[in-house]
N, C-alpha and C positions, 0 to 999 in steps of 0.2 A: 431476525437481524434486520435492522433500517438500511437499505440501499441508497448511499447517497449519488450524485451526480458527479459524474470523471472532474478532473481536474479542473477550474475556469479561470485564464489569467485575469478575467475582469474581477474575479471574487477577493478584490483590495484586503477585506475588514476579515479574509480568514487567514489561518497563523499557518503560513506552510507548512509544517512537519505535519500537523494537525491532519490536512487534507491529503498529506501524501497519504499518511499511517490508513487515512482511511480507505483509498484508495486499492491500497495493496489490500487492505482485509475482505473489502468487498471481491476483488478478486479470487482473493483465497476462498470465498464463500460461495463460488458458481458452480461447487460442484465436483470440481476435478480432484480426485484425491491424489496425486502427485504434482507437485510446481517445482520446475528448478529457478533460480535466480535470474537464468538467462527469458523464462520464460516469463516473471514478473516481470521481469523491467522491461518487455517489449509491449506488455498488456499496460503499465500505469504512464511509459514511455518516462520512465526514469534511468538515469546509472546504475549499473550492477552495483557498485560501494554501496550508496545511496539504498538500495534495496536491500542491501545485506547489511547494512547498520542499522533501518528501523528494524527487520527481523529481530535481530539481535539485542534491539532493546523491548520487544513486545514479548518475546521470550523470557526475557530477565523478567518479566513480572506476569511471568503465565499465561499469556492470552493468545501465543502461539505454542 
């Protein structure tokens, strides 16, 4: 899996959902086999909704 780089407000030209989803995947990827919500959203520094709505659609199409 490509690790890409945390969040960048300067990064203008990328589609934010884009870089959250990545965000959170990459997290999911370091290793730890249990995550709760409370714990993504403190690691991508997003809202718990916000983190449980991509879940919820990266699910819907298998990738979680």
């Amino acid at each position: 899996m490509v690790i890409m780089p945390k969040a960048n407000p300067q990064n203008q030209g990328n589609v934010q959902v884009i870089e959250r989803c990545c965000n959170i995947l990459n997290t999911l990827a370091n290793g730890k086999l249990t995550y709760s919500i409370h714990d993504i959203s403190g690691e991508v520094n997003l809202p718990k909704p916000t983190v449980h709505r991509i879940l919820s659609s990266l699910r819907q199409f298998g990738i979680v």
